[in-house]
C-alpha positions in Angstrom: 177.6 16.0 42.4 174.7 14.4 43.7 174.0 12.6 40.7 177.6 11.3 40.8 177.1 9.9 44.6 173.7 8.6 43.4 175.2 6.9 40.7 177.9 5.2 43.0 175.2 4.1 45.6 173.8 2.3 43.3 176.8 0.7 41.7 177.6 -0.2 45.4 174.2 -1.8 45.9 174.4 -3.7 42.8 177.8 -5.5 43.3 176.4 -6.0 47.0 173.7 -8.3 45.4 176.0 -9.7 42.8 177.8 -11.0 46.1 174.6 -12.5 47.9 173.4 -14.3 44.3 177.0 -15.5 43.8 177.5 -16.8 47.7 173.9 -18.0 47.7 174.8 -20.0 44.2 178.2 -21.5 45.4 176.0 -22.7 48.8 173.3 -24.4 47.2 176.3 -25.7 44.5 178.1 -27.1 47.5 174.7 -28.6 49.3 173.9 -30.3 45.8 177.5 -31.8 45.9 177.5 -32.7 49.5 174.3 -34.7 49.0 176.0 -36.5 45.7 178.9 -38.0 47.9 176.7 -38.9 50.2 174.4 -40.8 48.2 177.4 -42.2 46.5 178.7 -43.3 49.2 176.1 -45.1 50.6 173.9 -46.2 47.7 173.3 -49.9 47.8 175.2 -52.6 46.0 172.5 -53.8 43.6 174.9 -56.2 41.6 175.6 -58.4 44.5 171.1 -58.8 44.7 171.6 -61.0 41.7 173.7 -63.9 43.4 172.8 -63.2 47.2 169.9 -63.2 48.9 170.2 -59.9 51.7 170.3 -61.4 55.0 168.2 -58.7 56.5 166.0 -55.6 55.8 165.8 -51.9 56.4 161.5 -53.5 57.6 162.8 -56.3 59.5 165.3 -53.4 61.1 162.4 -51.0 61.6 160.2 -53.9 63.5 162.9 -55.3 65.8 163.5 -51.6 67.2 160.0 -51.1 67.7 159.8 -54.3 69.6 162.5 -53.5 71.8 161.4 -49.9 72.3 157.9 -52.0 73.3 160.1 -54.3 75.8 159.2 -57.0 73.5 161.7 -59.5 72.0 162.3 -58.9 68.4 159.7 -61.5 66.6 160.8 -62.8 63.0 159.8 -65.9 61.1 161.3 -66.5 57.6 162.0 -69.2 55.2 163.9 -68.2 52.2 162.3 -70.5 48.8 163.2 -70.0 45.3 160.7 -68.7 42.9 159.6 -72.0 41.4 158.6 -73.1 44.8 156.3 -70.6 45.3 153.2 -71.4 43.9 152.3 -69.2 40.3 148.9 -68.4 41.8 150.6 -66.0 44.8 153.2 -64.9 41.8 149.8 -64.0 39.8 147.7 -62.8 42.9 150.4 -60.3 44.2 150.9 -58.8 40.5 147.3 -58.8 40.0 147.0 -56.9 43.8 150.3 -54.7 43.6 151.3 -54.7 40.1 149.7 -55.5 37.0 151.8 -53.9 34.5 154.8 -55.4 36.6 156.2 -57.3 33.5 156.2 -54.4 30.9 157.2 -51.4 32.6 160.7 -50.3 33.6 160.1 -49.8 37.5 157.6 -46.8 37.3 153.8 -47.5 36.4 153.0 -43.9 35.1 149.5 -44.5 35.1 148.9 -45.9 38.3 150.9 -42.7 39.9 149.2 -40.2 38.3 145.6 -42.4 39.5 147.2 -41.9 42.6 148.3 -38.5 43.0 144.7 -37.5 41.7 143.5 -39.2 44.4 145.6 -38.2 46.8 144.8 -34.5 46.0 141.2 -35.2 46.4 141.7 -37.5 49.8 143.9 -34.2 51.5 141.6 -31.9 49.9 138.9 -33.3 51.4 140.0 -33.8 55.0 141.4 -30.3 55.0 138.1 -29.1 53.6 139.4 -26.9 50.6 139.9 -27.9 46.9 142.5 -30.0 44.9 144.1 -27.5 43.0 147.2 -26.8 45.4 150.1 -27.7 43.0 152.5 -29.4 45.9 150.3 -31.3 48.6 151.7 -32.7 51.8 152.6 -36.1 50.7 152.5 -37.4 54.3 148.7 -37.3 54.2 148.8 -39.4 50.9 146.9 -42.7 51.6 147.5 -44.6 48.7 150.3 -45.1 46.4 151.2 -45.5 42.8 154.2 -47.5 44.0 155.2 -50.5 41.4 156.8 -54.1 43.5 160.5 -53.1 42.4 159.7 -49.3 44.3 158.6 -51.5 47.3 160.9 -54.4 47.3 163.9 -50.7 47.3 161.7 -49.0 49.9 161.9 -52.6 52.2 165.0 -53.3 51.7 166.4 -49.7 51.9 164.9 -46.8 53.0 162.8 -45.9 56.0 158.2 -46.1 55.7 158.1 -41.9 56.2 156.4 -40.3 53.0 158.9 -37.3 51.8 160.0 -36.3 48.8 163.3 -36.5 49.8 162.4 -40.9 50.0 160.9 -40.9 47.3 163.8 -39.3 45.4 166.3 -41.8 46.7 163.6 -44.6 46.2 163.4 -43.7 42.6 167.0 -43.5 41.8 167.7 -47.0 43.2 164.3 -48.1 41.4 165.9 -46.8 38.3 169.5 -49.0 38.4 168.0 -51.9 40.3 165.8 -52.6 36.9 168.5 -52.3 35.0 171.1 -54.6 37.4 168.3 -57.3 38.2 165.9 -59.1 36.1 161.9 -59.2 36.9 161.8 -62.7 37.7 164.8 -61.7 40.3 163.3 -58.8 41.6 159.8 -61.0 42.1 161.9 -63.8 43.9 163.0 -61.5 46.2 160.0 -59.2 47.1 158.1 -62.7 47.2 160.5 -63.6 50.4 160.8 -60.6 52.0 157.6 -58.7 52.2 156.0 -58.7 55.4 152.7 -61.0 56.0 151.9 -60.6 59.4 153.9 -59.6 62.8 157.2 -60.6 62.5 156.2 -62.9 59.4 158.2 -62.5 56.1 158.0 -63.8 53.0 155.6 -66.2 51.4 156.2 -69.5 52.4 156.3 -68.1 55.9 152.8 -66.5 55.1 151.6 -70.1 53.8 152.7 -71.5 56.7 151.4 -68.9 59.5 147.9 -68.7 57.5 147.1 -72.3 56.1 149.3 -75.2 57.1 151.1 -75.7 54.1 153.9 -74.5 51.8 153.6 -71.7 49.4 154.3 -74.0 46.1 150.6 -75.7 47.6 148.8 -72.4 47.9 145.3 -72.1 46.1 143.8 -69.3 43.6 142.0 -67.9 46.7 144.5 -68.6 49.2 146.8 -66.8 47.4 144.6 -63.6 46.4 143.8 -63.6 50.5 147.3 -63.2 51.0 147.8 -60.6 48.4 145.1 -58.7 49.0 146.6 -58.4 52.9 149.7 -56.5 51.8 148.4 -53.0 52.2 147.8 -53.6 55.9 149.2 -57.0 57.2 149.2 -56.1 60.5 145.5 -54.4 61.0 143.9 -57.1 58.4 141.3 -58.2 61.3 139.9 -54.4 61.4 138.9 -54.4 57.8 138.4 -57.5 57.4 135.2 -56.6 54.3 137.7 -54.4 53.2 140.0 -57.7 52.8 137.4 -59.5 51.5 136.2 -57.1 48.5 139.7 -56.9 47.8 140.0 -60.6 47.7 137.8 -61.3 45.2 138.7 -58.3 43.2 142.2 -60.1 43.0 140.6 -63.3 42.1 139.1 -62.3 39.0 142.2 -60.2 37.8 144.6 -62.9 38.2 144.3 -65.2 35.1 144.8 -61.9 32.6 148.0 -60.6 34.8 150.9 -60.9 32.3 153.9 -62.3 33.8 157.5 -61.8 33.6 159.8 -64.4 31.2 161.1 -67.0 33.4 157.7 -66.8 36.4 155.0 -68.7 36.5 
């Protein structure tokens, strides 16, 4: 008899799980989906990029609110030039700075992410004092990134500056179709007149302007390498200024065996 209650305890038990696993399932099933719509719903239309230059980005967005939340009046200077106006020494200088494999690979550089998630491992490892084995790091403390122009040109145009997987997801999926809607020399045009320079300065021949008096189809070998080696930090450029320079003439030297896109200079 006892066995016989035993037995039925346990069959109770069991089905009890069955229920959690198969309710759990159906939730995460129906959190997947939810997310799915979502993105659908709101992903970006990359097709109209090739024909339309976007009138604003999710940067430019970001700054004005901080500038307001400041008191401060929204600050924004930008001048909108085609490709062959800017000159093919910035074109080199930022590939050379941001992107060297930029005309071969298909908006990933494998190489340069694993470089960087070594590193990162090492960096949060080191300021936490323990070791670099932990197999999922806080990304947030990442300092430098394996991120290719068309992963930046999505991220400034789209998506908010916080480091989460979750970003970088979404980054990456829009990364993926953007290569294949858009052509490189498209994709450069654009990063080339959006990316931010200074304070409230974007695009290049904004930069050329704001830094040397003249128009970005006029910048110089090291003019140009200045201004790409700026990008990490455009804003705090004065505080690191040896930093800048090193970078500079790292720049300068890698720029004449940068392989460019078909169609760029």
């Amino acid at each position: 008899m006892r066995l016989v209650r035993g037995s039925e305890h346990l069959s109770v038990y069991l089905m009890r799980i069955r229920q959690v696993i198969k309710f759990t399932a159906y939730g995460l099933i129906g959190v997947l989906l939810g997310w799915l719509i979502y993105e659908w719903l709101t992903f970006p239309d990359l097709s109209r990029l090739k024909d339309h230059n976007p009138e604003t980005t999710a940067l430019i967005e970001i700054r004005a609110r901080q500038a307001r939340a400041r008191g401060e009046q929204p600050k924004r200077i930008q001048v909108w030039v085609p490709l062959e106006k800017i000159s093919p020494n910035l074109q080199r200088a930022v590939l050379a700075g941001e992107d060297t494999n930029f005309a071969t690979h298909r908006g990933f550089d494998y190489e340069a992410i694993q470089r960087a998630w070594e590193q990162g491992r090492k960096d949060v490892a080191k300021e936490e004092g323990g070791d670099a084995s932990s197999l999922l790091p806080d990304f947030s403390k990442f300092s430098r990134g394996g991120s290719t122009i068309s992963q930046q040109l999505v991220k400034n145009l789209y998506l908010s500056s916080e480091r989460s997987i979750t970003r970088k997801l979404r980054e990456a999926v829009i990364t993926y179709f953007m290569e294949r809607t858009l052509s490189k020399r498209r994709i450069l045009e654009i990063y080339l007149n959006v990316i931010e320079w200074d304070d409230g300065v974007y695009g290049a021949e904004a930069a050329a302007q704001v830094y040397f008096r003249k128009h970005a189809s006029e910048l110089t070998p090291k003019e140009a390498a200045y201004l790409s080696a700026i990008i990490p930090s455009p804003v705090n450029k004065f505080n690191d200024s040896k930093r800048v320079a090193r970078r500079q003439r790292v720049i300068l030297r890698g720029m004449p065996h940068v392989k460019m896109p078909e169609g760029t200079g």
